[in-house]
N, C-alpha and C positions, 0 to 999 in steps of 0.2 A: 357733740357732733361738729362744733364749728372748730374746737382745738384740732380734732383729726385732718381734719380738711387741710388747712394749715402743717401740717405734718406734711402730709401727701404731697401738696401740693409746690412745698419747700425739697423734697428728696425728688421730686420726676425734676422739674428743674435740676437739680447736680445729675442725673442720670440722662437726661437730653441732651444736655449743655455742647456732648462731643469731647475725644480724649484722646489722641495722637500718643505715641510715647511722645552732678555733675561729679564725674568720678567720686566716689566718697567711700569709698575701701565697705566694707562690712564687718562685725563684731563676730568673735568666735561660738563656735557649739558649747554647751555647758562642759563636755569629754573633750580633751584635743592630741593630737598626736604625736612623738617625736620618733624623728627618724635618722641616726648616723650612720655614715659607711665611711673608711678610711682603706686607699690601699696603696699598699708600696708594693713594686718590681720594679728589680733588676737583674735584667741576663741576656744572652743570650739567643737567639732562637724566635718564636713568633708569639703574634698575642694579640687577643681579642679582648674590650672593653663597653659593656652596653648598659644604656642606665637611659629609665625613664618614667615616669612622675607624672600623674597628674590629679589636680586639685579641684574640687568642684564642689562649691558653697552657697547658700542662699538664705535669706531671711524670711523669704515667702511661707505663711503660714501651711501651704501643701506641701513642701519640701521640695526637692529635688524633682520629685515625678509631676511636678504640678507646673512645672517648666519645661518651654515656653507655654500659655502667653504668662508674663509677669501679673502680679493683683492690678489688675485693673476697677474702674466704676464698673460696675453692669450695666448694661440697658433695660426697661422693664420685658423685653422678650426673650430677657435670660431666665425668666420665671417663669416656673409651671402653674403656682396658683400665686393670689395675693397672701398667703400663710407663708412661704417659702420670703416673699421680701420682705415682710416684716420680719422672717427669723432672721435672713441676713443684715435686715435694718438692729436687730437689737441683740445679737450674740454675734455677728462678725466687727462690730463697731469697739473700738474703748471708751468705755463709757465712766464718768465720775458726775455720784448723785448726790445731792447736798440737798435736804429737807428742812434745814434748820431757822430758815429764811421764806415758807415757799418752799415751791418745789423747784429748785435750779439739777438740770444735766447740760451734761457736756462731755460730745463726745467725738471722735477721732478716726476714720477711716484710713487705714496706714497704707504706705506703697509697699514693694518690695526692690530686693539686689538679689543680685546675681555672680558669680563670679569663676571663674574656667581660669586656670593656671596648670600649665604645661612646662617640664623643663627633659631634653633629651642629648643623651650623648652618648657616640656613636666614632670607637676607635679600634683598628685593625693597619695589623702589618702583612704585608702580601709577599712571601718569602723571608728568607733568614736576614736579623739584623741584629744589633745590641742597642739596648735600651733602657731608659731608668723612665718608669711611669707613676706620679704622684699623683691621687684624686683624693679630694675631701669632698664628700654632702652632710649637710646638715638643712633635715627637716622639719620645722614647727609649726603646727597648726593655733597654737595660740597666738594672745594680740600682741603686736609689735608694736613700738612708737621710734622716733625718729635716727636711725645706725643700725635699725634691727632689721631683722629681712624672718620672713617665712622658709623661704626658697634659697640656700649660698651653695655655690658650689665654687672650687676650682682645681685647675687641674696643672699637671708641670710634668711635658715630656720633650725628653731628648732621645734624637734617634739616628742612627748610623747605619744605612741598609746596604754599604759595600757598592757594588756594581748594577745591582740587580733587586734588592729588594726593596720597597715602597710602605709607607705609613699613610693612613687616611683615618683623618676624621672630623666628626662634622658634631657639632654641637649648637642648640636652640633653648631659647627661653619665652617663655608668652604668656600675657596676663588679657582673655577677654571680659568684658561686664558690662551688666544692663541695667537696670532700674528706671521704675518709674518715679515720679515724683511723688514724696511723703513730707509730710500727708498728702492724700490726697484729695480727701473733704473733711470738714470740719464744723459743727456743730453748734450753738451753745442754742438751748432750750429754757423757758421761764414761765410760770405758773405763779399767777399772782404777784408775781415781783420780776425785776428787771433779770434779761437771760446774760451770763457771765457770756465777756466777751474773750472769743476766740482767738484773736490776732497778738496773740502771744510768741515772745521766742523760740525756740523748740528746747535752746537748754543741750544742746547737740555738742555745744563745746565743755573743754575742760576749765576754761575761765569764763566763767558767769557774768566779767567786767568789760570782757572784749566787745562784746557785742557785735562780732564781723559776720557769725553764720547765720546764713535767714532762718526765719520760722519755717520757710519749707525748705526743703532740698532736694533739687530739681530734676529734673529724666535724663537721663544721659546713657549713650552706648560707644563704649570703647575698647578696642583694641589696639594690640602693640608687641613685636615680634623683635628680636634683634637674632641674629647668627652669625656663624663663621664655621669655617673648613679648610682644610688644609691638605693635599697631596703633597709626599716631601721625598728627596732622598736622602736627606739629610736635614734635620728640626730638630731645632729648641724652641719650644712654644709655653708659653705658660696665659691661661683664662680664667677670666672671671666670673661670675653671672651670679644676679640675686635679684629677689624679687620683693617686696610687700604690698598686702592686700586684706590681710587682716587685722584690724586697726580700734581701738577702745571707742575712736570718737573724731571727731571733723580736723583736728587740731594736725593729725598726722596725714599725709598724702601717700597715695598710693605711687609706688616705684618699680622701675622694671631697670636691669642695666647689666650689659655684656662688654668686656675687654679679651681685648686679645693682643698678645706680645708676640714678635717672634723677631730672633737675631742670628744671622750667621745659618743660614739655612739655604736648601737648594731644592726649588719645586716652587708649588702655586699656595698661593695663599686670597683667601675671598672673608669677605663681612660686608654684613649690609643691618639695615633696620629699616623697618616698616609700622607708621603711626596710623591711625584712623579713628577722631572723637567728635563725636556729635552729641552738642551739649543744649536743655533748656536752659531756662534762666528759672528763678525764683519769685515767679509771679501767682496771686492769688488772688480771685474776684469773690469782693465779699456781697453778700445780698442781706438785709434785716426786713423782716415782717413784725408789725404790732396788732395785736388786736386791744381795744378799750372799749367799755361801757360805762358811759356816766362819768367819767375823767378817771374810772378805775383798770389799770393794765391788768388784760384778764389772763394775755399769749403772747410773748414776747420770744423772738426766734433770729438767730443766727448763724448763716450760712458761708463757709467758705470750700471753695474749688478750684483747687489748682491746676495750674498750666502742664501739660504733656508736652507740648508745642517745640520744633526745633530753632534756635535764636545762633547755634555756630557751629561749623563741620572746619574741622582740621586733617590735612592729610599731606604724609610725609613719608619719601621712601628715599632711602638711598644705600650703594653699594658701593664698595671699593674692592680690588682685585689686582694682585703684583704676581707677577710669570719669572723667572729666574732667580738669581742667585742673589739674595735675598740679604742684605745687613741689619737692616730694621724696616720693620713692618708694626706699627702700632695705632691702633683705633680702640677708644671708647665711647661708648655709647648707651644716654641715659635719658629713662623716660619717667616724666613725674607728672601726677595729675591730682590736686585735691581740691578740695574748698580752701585752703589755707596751704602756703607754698612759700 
């Protein structure tokens, strides 16, 4: 009776405590995708080009439709009976049991990510012109590490529209994502002998020696957009775009990045990018309960809760935009976010 008490009385604390919601890319589905298109034209006459993508991933044990809200703590008035939180106490948690010693557990309430990647483009000539139109995409939904992209595109058009005809097009990239902080409670439990302590690395990296990434990994919500477009009566343009967000481990950072050339051209040219991240930190309050009888440990308990809490917001927008006849025109523009950078 008195070990349960101590159980209870260790979980309504992490479920009281209060839970607010840093980039860290996400790991791929066991099945993953690929996707190529290549096209060449040249001629004559008019033409239409549309292409658009979009990517949406998560780790959260509901999947997709279980978002928003991300895996948060409950509170106990998310239960219908005390059956229902002990089921999520003992089959939502990771648990590791070690009898060998006593009885030691240890176990792990995980956060989740989220992640929404969009890439669009969008090219059309408005009356007769001659023109040579090169696009390459290349789609991968497995994990990338550091030259690699999920998302590449680019494209290379020159255009001629005489007196009267016009080229337009307008091309976009975006990577948004959420997460809470994982873990986000954390355990260790002991029966007759001392409870394994918690406050371990998470093992999150690919070097085991580095020691740079915390045991937790913190809350964060970020987005990040870059574009361009272009009205012409005359382009040579060639762009770029690529994205990563699907990543093995902490070691690689999540990337967004669009270029755009243009030379010897007559018309408008525009590009802009827009940032916005709001990051915790890797903070974790730990709590330890003992129970002894007679100098014998009868309940030994270890409790850790991490921070939801916001600690930094970044926000970053800028455009650029050239009207006439046009010699060079060049911007890139590149967005990196990871635990390691």
């Amino acid at each position: 009776m008195i070990m349960k008490r101590w159980i209870v009385v260790l979980v309504v604390i992490a479920l009281l405590a209060g839970f607010v919601q840093a980039d860290r890319g996400i790991t791929p589905t066991p099945e993953t995708q690929g996707i190529v298109t290549t096209t060449l034209i040249s001629a004559d006459g008019r033409f239409l080009s549309n292409t658009d993508l979009s990517i949406s991933t998560t780790d959260d044990p509901k999947g997709i439709n279980g978002i928003p809200p991300l895996r948060t703590l409950p509170s106990l008035t998310d239960f219908a009976s005390f059956s229902d939180f002990i089921e999520w106490f003992i089959f939502e948690w990771d648990w590791d049991i070690d009898v060998s010693d006593g009885l030691v557990l240890q176990g792990q309430y995980n956060g989740a990510a989220v992640y929404n990647a969009v890439y669009t483009e969008d090219t059309v000539s408005n009356g007769q012109g001659v023109f040579d139109y090169t696009k390459i995409l290349d789609v991968d939904t497995s994990e990338k590490v550091m030259t690699q992209s999920n998302i590449e595109a680019t494209k290379i058009l020159t255009y001629d529209g005489g007196n009267s005809g016009r080229v337009f097009s307008e091309e976009g990239i975006s990577i948004g994502s959420s997460g809470s902080a994982d873990p986000l409670a954390r355990i260790g439990l002991g029966l007759l002998t001392p409870a394994p302590d918690p406050r371990a690395p998470s093992g999150r990296s690919m070097c085991r020696f580095a020691g740079l990434v915390p045991s937790v990994l913190p809350a964060f919500c970020n987005s990040a957009d870059a574009r361009s477009s272009i009205d012409m009566r005359q382009a040579q343009v060639t762009t770029a775009s690529s994205s990563r967000f699907i990543i093995p481990n902490a070691d690689t950072p999540v990337l967004l990045s669009h270029d755009i050339r243009v030379i010897d051209s007559v018309g408008t040219a525009s590009a802009g990018m827009d940032v916005m991240a709001m990051e915790g930190r890797s903070m974790e309050d730990f709590l330890r309960g003992t129970f002894s009888l007679n100098g014998q440990t009868i309940f030994d308990a270890w409790l850790g809760i991490s921070s939801d809490d916001l600690y930094q917001t970044t926000s970053f927008s800028e455009s650029t935009r050239v009207d006439g006849t046009i010699t060079i025109f060049d911007k890139s523009m590149v967005y990196e976010s990871g635990m390691r950078r």
